[in-house]
C-alpha positions as CSV (number, residue, x, y, z in Angstrom):
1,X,5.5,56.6,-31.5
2,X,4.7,59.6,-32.9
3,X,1.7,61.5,-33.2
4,X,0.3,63.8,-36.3
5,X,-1.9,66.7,-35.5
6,X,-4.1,67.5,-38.6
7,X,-5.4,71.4,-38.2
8,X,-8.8,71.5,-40.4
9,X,-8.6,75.2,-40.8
10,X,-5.2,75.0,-41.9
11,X,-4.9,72.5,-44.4
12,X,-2.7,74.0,-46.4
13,X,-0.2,74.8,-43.5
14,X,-0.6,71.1,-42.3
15,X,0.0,68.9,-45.3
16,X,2.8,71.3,-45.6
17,X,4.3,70.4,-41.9
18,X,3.9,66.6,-43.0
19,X,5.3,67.0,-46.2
20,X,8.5,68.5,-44.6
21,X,8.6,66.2,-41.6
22,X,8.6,63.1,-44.0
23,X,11.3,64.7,-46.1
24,X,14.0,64.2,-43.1
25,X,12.9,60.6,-42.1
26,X,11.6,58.9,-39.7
27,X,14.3,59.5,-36.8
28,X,14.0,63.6,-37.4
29,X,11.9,65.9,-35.3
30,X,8.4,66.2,-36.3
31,X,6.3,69.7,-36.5
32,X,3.8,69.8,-33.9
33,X,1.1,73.1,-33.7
34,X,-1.4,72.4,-30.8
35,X,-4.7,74.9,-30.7
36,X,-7.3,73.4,-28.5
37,X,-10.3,74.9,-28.3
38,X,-12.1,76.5,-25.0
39,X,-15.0,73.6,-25.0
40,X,-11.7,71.1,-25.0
41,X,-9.7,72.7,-22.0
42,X,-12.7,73.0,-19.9
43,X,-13.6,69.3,-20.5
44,X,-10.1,68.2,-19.4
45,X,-10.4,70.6,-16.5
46,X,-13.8,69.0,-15.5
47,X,-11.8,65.3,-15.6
48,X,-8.8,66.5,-13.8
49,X,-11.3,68.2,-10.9
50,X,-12.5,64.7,-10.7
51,X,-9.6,62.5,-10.8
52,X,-10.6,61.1,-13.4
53,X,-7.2,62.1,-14.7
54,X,-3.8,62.0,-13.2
55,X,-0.2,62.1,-14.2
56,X,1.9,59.0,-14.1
57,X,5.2,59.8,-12.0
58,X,8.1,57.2,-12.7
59,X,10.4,58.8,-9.4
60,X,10.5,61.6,-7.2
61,X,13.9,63.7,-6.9
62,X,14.8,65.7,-4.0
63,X,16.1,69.2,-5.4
64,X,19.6,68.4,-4.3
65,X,19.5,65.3,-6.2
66,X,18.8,66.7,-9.6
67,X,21.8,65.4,-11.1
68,X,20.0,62.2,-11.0
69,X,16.8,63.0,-12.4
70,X,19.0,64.4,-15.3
71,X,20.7,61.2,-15.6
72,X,17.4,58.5,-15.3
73,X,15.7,61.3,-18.5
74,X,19.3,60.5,-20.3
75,X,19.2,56.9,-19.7
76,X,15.8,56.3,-21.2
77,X,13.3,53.8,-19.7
78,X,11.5,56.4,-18.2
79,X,7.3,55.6,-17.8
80,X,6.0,58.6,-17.0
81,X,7.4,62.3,-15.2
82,X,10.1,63.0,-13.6
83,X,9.2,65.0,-10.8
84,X,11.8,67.3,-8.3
85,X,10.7,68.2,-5.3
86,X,11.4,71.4,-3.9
C-alpha cells in the first residue's frame, strides 16, 4: 500500500512529485513531504495522553539480540515495531 500526500499550498511541487513517482513504476520509491500543522500535532498529542492511541509492537529484542531484530525486519511479516530494549 502506499500512501500519496497532496500539499494544497504546493500544488505545483506535488503533482510534480506524483508525476515523477509514476514515471519509475509501481515497485519504485515514492516522494513523501510531511508538514503537519501545530492544531494537528497537538490533537495527536491530546489522543496519545489519553491512550487513545498506542503503537502496535510485533516483538521485543533484548540489545544483545539485535541480530535478530535485523533478521525478523529482513524477513518481512512484520505487524507492527520492532522494538530493542536497552
Amino acid at each position: 500500500m502506499v500512501a500519496v500526500s497532496f500539499d494544497i499550498d504546493r500544488v505545483v511541487a506535488a503533482l510534480g512529485y506524483v508525476a515523477a513517482s509514476a514515471v519509475h513504476g509501481s515497485r519504485r520509491v515514492r516522494f513523501f513531504s510531511g508538514n503537519p500543522r501545530r492544531a494537528d500535532l497537538d490533537r495527536l498529542a491530546a489522543l496519545v495522553a489519553r491512550g487513545a492511541v498506542r503503537p502496535v509492537v510485533d516483538r521485543v529484542f533484548p540489545l544483545a539480540a539485535i541480530a535478530g531484530a535485523h533478521q525478523a525486519l529482513e524477513d518481512g511479516g512484520v505487524r507492527g515495531k520492532i522494538v530493542v530494549s536497552v
